[in-house]
N, C-alpha and C positions, 0 to 999 in steps of 0.2 A: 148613150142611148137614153132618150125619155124615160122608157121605161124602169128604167134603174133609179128613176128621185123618188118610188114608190117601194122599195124594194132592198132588204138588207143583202150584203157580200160577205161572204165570208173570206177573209184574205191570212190566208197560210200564209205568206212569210213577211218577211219586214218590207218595205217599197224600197225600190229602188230610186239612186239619190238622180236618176234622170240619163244624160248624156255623157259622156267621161271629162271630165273638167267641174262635173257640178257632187257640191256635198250635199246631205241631210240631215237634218238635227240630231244632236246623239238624243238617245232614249233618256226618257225624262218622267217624274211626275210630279202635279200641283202647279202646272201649267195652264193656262186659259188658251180656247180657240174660240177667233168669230171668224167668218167669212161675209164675204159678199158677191157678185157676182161674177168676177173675176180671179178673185186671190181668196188663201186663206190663211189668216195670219197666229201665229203661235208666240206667244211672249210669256216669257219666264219660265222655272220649273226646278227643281229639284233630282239630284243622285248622288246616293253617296258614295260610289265608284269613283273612285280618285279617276283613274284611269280614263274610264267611260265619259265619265263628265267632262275630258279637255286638256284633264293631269294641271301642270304649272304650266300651260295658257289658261287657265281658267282662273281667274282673279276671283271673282263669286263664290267658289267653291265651299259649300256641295251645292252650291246653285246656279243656275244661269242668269245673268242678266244682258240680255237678248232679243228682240225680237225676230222672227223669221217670216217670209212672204212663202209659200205655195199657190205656183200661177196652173190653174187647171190648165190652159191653149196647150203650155208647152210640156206641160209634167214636169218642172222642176222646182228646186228649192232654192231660196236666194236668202243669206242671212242681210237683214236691214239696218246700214250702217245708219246711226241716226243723230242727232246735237242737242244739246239740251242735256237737262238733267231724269234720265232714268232712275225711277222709283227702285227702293233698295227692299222692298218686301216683294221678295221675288215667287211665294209660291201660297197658292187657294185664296189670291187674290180676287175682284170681280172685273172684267173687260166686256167692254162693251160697244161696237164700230157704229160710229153714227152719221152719216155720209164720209168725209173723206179724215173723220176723227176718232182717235182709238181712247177711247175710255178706261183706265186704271183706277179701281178702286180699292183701299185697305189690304189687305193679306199680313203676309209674315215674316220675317226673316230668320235670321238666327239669332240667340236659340227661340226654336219655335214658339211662339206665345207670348214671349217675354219683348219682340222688338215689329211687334206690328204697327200699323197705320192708319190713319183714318180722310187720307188727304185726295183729293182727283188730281188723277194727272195726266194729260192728255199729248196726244203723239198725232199729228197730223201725216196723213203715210203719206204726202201727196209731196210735201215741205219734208219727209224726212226728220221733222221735230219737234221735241217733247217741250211742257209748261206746265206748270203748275195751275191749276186753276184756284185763283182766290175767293174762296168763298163766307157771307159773312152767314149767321144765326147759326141754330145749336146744331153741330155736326154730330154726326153717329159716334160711338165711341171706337177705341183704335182695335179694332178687329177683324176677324178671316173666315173664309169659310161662309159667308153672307150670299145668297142671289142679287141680284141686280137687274133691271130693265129699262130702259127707256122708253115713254109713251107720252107721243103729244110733245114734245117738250122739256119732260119731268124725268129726271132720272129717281129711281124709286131702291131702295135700299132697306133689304129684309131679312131678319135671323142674323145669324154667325156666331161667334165664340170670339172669347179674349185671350181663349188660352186656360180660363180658369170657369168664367162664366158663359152660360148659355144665351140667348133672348128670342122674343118674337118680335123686336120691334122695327116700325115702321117707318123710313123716313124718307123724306121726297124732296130733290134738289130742281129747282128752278131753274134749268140752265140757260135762259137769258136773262134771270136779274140775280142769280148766282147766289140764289140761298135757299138754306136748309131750314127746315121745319120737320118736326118729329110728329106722323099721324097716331090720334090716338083712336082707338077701336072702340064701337058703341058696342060688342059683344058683353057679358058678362066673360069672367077669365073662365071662367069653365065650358066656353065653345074656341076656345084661343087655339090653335095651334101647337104642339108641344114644341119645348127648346128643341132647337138641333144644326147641327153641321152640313151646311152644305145645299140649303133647300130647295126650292124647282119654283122659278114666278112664270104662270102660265097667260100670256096674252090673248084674249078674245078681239078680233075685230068686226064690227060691223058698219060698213059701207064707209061713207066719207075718208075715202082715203085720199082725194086731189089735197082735202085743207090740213092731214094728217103732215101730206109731204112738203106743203108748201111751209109749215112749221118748220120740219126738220130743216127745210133748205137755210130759212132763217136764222135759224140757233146754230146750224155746220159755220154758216158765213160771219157770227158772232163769237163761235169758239176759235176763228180762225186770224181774227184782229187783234 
């Protein structure tokens, strides 16, 4: 119903995995969800339930590494068999869908703090598989916990933790000539932000949104060569 994209549910039980033949991700947390129009896709995450987690199928353990598809049409879950090489910092990483390209930024592995990353690595759902994005100038340092957006273009990288240290800083990836630059803030520090885990990048749009798209179609069809 329409009326329900305006309007929270509240859901008593766990969802159900669909039609009988179909499963549902076990219970997880330090997972990333985007969606888009059709699916919504869940990759990585964390439990330390032996059990819960998979027991010995579960190679990752206590993590997933995984991605999963939820298709609204049909109400089911589909785990996403994929090639390439899946990034090993499996939880409070940043994800990001940017036409038909799933966006993996930095998080954690184990032990927490101590085996983070700071690389893009990108999953085309469409191709089923993952790359590494090579990128050249000064990358963010290897940490979790960071927001992330894409605008225009520019994938933008803010806050997070190393595990030990905090920041507020800013850095903005060129995704079609594939570099990083660190923005520096004309604030004085004492209007900055405080350090912190985990922070919220809010986008504003106004108008122009055909040369918005016609960017992203560019850079999807450049991340995909």
């Amino acid at each position: 119903e329409p009326a329900l994209l305006s309007q929270f549910v509240k859901v008593t039980e766990r969802p159900q995995a669909g039609p009988p033949g179909h499963i549902a991700p076990p219970a997880r947390s330090g997972h990333r969800c985007v969606a888009d129009n059709s699916s919504l896709y869940v990759f990585g995450g964390y439990n330390p339930d032996f059990e819960e987690s998979g027991g010995p199928g579960n190679e990752a353990y206590p993590l997933f590494r995984e991605l999963w598809r939820y298709h609204f049409a049909s109400g089911t879950w589909q785990q996403v068999g994929t090639e390439g090489f899946m990034p090993r910092e499996l939880a409070s990483m940043s994800v990001a869908l940017h036409g038909n390209n799933l966006l993996v930024f930095g998080g954690t592995g184990v032990p927490f703090g101590e085996s983070s990353g700071n690389d893009v690595h990108v999953c085309n759902v469409n191709y089923k598989r993952w790359a590494l994005l090579n990128c050249r100038g000064k990358k963010p340092s290897r940490i979790y916990g960071q927001a992330m957006v894409i605008i225009n273009g520019y994938l933008y990288i803010f806050g997070g933790t190393t595990g030990y240290v905090y920041n507020t800083d800013l850095h903005r990836l060129d995704l079609t000539a594939r570099e990083w630059i660190q923005l520096k803030p004309n604030n004085p520090p004492s209007d900055l932000p405080e350090e912190r885990y985990m922070p919220i990048i809010w986008r504003l749009i106004h108008g122009r949104r055909y040369k918005q798209d016609r960017r992203r179609e560019r850079v999807s069809q450049h991340l995909e060569d």
